[in-house]
C-alpha positions as CSV (number, residue, x, y, z in Angstrom):
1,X,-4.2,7.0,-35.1
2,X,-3.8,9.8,-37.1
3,X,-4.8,12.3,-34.3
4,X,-1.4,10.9,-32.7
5,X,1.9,13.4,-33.1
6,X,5.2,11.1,-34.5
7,X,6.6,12.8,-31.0
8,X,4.5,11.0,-28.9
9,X,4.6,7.8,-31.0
10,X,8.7,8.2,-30.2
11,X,7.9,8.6,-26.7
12,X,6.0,5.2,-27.0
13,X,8.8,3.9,-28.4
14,X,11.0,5.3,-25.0
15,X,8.2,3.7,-22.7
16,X,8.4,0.5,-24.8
17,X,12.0,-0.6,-24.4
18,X,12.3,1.1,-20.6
19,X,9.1,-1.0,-19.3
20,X,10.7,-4.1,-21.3
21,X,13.8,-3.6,-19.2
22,X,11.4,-2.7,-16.1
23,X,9.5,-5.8,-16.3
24,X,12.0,-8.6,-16.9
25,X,13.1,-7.2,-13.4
26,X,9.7,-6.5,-11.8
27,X,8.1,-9.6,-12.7
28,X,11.1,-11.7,-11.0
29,X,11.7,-9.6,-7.8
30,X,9.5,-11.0,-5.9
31,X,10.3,-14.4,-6.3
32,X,14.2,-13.4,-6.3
33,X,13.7,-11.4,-2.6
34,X,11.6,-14.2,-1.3
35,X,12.7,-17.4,-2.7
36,X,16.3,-17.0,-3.5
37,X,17.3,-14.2,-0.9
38,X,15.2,-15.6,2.0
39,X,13.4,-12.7,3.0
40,X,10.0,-12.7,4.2
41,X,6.8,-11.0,2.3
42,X,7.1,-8.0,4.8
43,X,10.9,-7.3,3.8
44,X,8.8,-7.7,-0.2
45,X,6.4,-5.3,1.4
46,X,9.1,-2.5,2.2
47,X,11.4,-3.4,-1.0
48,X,7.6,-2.5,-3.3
49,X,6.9,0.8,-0.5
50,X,10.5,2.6,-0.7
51,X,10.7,2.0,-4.8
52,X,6.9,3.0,-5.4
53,X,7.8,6.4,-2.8
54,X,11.2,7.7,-4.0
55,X,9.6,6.9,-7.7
56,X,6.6,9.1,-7.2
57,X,7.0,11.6,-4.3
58,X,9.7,12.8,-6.0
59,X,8.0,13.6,-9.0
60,X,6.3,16.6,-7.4
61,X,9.7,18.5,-7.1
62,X,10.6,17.6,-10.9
63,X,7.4,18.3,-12.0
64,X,7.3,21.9,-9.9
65,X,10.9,22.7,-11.4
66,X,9.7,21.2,-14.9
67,X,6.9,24.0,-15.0
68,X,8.9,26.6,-13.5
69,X,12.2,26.5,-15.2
70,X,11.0,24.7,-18.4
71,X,13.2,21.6,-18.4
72,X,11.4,18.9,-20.0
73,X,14.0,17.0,-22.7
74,X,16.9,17.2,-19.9
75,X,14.9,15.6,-17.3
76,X,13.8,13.1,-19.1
77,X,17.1,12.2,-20.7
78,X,18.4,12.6,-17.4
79,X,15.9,10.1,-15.8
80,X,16.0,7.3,-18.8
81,X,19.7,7.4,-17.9
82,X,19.7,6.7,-14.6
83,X,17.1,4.3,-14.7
84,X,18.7,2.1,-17.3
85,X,22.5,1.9,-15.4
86,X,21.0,0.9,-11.9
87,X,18.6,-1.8,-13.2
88,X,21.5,-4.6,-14.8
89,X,23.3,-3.8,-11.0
90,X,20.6,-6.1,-9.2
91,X,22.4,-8.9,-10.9
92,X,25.2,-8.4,-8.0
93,X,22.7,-8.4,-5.5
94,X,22.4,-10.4,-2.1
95,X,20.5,-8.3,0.2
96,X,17.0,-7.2,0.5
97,X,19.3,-4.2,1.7
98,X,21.1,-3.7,-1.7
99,X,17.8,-4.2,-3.9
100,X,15.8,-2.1,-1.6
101,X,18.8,0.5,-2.5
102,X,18.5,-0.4,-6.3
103,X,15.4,-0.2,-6.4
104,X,14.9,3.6,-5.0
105,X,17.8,4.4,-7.5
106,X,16.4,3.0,-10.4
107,X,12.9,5.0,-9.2
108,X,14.5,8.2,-8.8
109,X,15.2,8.2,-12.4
110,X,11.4,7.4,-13.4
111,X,10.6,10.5,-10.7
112,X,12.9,12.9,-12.8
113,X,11.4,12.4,-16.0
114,X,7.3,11.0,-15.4
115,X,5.7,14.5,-14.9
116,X,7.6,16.4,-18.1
117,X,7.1,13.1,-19.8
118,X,3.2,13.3,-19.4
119,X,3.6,17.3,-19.5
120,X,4.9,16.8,-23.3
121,X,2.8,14.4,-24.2
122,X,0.2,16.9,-23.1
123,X,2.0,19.4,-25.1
124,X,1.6,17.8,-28.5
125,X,-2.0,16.7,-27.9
126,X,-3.9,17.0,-31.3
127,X,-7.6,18.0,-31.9
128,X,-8.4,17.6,-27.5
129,X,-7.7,13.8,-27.9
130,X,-6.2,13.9,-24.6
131,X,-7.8,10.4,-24.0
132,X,-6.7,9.1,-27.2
133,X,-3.6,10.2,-27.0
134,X,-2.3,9.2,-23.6
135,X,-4.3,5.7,-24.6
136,X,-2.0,5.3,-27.6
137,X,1.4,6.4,-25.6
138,X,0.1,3.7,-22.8
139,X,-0.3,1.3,-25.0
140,X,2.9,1.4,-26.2
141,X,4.3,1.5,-23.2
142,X,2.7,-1.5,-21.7
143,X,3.6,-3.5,-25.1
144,X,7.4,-2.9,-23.9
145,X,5.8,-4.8,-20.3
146,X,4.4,-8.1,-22.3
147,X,7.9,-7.9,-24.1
148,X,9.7,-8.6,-21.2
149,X,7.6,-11.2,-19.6
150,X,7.9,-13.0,-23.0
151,X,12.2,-12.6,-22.8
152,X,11.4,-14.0,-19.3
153,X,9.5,-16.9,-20.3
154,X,12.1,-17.6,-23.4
155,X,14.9,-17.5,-21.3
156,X,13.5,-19.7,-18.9
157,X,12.4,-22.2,-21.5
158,X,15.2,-22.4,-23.0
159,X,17.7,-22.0,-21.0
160,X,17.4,-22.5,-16.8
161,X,14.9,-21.7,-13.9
162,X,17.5,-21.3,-11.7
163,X,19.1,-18.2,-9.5
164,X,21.8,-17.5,-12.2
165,X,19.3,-17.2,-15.5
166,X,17.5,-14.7,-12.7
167,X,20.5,-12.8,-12.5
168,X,21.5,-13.1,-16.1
169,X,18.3,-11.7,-17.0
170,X,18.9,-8.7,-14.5
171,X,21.9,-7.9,-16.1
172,X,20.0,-8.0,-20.0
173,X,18.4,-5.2,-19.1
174,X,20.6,-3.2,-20.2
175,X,20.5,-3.6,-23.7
176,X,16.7,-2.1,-23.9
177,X,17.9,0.5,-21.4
178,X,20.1,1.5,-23.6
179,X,17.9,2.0,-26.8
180,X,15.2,3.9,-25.0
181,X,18.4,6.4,-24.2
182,X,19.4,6.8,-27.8
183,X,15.7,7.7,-29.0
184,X,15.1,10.2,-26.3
185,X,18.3,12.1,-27.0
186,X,18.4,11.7,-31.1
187,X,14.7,11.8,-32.0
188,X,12.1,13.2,-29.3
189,X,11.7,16.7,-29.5
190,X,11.5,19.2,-26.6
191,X,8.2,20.4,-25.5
192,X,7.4,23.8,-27.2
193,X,8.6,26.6,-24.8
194,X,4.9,29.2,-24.6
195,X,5.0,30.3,-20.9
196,X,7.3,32.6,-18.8
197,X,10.2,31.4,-16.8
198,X,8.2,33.7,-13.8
199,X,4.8,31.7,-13.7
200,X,3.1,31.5,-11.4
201,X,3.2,27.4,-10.8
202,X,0.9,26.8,-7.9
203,X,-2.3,27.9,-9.7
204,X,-5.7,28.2,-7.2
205,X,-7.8,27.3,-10.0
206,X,-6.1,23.8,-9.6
207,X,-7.3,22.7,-6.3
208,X,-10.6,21.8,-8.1
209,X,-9.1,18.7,-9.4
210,X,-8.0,17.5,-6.2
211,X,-11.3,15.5,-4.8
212,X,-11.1,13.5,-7.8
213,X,-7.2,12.6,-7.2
214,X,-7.4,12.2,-3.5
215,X,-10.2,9.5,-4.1
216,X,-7.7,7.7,-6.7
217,X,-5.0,8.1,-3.9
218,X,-7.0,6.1,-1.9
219,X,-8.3,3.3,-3.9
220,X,-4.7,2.5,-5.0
221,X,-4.0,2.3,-0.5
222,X,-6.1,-0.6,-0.8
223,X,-5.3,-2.5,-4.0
224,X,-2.9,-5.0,-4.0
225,X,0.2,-4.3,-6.1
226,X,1.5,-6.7,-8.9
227,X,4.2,-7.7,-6.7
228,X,1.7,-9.4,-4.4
229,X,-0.4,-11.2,-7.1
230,X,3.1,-12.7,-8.0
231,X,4.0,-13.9,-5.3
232,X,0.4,-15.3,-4.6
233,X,0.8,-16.9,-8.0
234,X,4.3,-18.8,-6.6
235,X,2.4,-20.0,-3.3
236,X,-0.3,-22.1,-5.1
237,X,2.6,-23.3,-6.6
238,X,3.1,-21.9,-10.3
239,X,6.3,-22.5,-11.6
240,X,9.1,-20.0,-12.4
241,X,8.1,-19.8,-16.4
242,X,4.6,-20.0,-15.4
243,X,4.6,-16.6,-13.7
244,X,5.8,-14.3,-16.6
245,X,2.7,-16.3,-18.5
246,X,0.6,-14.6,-15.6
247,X,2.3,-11.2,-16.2
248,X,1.7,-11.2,-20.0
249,X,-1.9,-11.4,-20.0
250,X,-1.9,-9.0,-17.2
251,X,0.1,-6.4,-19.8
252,X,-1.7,-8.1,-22.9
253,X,-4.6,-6.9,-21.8
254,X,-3.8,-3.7,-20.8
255,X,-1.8,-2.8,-24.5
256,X,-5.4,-4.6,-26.4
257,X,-7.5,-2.0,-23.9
258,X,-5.4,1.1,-23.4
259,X,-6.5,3.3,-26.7
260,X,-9.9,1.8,-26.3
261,X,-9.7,3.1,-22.8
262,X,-8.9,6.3,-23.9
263,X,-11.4,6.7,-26.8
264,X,-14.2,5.7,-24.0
265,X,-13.2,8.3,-21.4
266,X,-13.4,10.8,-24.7
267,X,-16.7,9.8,-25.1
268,X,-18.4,9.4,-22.2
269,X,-15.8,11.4,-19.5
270,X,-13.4,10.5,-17.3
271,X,-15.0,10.0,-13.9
272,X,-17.3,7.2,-15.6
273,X,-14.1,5.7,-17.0
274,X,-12.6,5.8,-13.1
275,X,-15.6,4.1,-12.0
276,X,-15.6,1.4,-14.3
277,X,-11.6,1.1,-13.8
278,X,-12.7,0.7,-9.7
279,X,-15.1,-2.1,-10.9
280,X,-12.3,-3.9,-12.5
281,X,-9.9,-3.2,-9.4
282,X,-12.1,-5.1,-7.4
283,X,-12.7,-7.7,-9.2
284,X,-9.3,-8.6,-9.5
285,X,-8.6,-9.0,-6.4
286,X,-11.7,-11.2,-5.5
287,X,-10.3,-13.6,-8.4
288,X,-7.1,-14.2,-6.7
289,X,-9.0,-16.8,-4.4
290,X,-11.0,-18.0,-7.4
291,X,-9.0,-17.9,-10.6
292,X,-5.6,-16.5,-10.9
293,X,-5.3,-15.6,-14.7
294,X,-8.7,-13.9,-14.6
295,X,-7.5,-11.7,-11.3
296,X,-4.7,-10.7,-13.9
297,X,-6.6,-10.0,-16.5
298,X,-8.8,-7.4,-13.9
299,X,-5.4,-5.8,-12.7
300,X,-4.4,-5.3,-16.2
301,X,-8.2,-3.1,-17.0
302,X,-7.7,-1.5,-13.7
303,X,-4.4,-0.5,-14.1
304,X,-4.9,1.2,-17.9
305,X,-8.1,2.6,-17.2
306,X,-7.4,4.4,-14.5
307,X,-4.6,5.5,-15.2
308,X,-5.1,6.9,-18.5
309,X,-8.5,8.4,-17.3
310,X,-6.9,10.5,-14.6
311,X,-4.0,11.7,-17.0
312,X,-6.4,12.8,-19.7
313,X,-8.4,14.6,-16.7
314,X,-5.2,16.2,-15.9
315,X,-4.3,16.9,-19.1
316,X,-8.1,18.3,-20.4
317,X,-8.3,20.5,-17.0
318,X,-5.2,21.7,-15.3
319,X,-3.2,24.5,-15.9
320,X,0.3,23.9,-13.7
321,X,0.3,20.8,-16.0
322,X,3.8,19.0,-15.2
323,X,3.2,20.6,-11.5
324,X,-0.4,18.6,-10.9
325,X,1.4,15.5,-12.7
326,X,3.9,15.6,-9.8
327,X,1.6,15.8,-7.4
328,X,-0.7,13.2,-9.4
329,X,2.6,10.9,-9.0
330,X,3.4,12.3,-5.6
331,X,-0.4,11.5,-4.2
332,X,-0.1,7.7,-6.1
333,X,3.5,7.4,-4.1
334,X,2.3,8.3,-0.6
335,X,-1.0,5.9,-0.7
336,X,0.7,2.9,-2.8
337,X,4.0,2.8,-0.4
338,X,2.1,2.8,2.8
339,X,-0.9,0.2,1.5
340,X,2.1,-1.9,0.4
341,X,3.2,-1.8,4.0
342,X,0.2,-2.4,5.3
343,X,-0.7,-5.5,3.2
344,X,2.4,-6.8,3.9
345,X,2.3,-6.5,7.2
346,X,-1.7,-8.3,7.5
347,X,-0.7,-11.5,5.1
348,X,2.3,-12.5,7.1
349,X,1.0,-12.1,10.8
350,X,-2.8,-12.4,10.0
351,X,-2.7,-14.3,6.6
352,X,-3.9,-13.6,2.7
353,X,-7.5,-14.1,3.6
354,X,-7.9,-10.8,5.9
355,X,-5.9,-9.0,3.3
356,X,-8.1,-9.6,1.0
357,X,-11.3,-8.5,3.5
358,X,-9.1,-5.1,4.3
359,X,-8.4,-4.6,0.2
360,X,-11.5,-5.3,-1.4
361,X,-13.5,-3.4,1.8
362,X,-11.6,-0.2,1.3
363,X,-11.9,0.0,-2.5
364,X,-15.8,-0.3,-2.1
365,X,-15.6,2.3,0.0
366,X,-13.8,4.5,-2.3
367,X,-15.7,3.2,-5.2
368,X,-18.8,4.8,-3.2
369,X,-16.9,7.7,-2.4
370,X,-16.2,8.7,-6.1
371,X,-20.3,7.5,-7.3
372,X,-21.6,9.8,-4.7
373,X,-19.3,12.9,-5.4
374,X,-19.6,12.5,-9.5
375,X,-23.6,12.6,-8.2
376,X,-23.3,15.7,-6.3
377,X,-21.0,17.6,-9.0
378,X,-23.8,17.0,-12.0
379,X,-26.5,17.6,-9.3
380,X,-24.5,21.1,-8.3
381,X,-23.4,22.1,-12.3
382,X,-27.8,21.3,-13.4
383,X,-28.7,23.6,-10.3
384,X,-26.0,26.6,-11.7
């Protein structure tokens, strides 16, 4: 831990109490849009497709103006902001219309300030532990997730399963909102200024890392999102303060994994990392038939693996850093949004089962697609 900068360790602290106020909402929209708004899986489908768009495509123009015009701190102040007023509002909610409309606002903010948030992080990288480091920052972030699922399954405990301890715990969210705000403006530090206002942003030598991305891209078209395994976990009939059980060994895991993650793809590279984290992804959505804690538990190594892999590999390689984060975020909006729709669309008119067939058929394919091009690559670099 020592290779870790205190800045990134307060932007831990930032991810930590946002994603606890992110998952006491994420964890019960699905159940809340479904169960107590009436609205079919589909209308779920397009809620999870416009959030997951406006909060990544968006990112490509922040992190474009980010690298150009060296706003980092602002944006992210900026973003934290706006993500922590719009969150409490779905408390007032009674339209898959209003949350959909929530939802995009509450994204926009996470699009302002994800690529300068990974673009300082990258900035205060120590000794080229770029896998370490985003591991530890993930892992932080990610303990902020199992937070909330535990305020979740307190509060229901305790208190009421009911529609108006849902809402109540909508409107909580603003307290951890909040906090995250105050660190971000008192004690994170701006990322050190070193380029020119006139550089050049779209940078050729850049385009190399796109195979890699675009295959990513792709696998996350055909995974199903948390969303779903949620509300797969209420059909077979798990109760309201069983679900955010389900959620915290999804983020348990991925806090216990995420700086092991990231020391492995140090060690052994990212691409292998990738292709274990594909392993993982497919797993867990073969488990949701079998065992749903276990298909969890596979989201959760999926999810940090892969992730963290592919932001070190940004973060070891590019040179447009907080540009190629945008359009790392942009690329994960475009394919996530429209598999979202897509799944949503096969469950409810030709049930789970072919879902499943269409998800786990298309990540095998992409898990070929990135053996086969990490083959070629060490076959190419041995021949040079």
């Amino acid at each position: 831990m020592k290779s870790i900068d205190k800045n990134v360790v307060y932007i831990g602290w930032v991810s930590f109490f946002t994603d606890m106020s992110s998952n006491m909402v994420t964890t019960l929209l699905p159940v809340f849009v479904v169960y107590v708004l009436n609205e079919g899986v589909d209308k779920l489908g397009i809620i999870i497709a416009i959030a997951t768009f406006i909060s990544y495509a968006f990112r490509i123009l922040f992190g474009y103006l980010s690298d150009k015009y060296q706003i980092v701190k602002p944006f992210l102040v900026a973003g934290y902001l706006l993500s922590t007023v719009s969150k409490p509002l779905l408390g007032f909610s009674h339209s898959f219309i209003s949350v959909a409309l929530l939802q995009g606002v509450e994204r926009m903010g996470k699009a302002i300030r994800s690529a300068s948030k990974d673009s300082l992080i990258s900035s205060y990288v120590k000794n080229n532990a770029h896998g370490r480091t985003f591991g530890f920052h993930k892992m932080l972030d990610i303990a902020g997730e199992l937070s909330g699922a535990f305020l979740i399954f307190v509060i229901f405990m305790f208190i009421a399963q009911d529609e108006k301890s849902i809402r109540f715990i909508f409107e909580l969210t603003i307290i951890p909102g909040l906090i995250a705000v105050a660190i971000v403006v008192f004690l994170v530090k701006d990322a050190p200024k070193k380029i020119k206002k006139d550089k050049q942003v779209i940078n050729k030598e850049d385009y190399k890392l796109l195979p890699v991305l675009f295959i990513y891209f792709g696998f996350l078209f055909f995974i199903m999102s948390d969303q779903f395994f949620i509300l797969k976990a209420r059909n077979e009939g798990f109760s309201l303060a069983t679900i955010p059980l389900l959620v915290m060994m999804l983020t348990a895991v991925q806090t216990l994994m995420s700086y092991y993650g990231g020391v492995l793809s140090d060690k052994i590279g990212v691409i292998r990392v990738l292709l274990l984290s594909f392993i993982f992804g497919i797993v867990s959505i073969s488990m949701l038939n079998i065992n749903l804690w276990l298909a969890f538990a596979f989201l959760g190594l999926f999810t940090v693996f892969s992730l963290n892999a592919t932001r070190a590999y940004i973060s070891e390689y590019a040179n447009s850093k907080g540009f190629v984060y945008g359009i790392f975020y942009g690329g994960i909006a475009v394919f996530s949004a429209l598999g979202a729709i897509v799944i949503g669309y096969i469950w409810k008119n030709y049930g789970f089962e072919n879902a499943v067939i269409v998800s786990e058929g298309g990540m095998g394919v992409m898990f070929l697609t990135l053996l086969v091009w990490n083959i070629f690559e060490k076959s190419r670099y041995s021949r040079a």
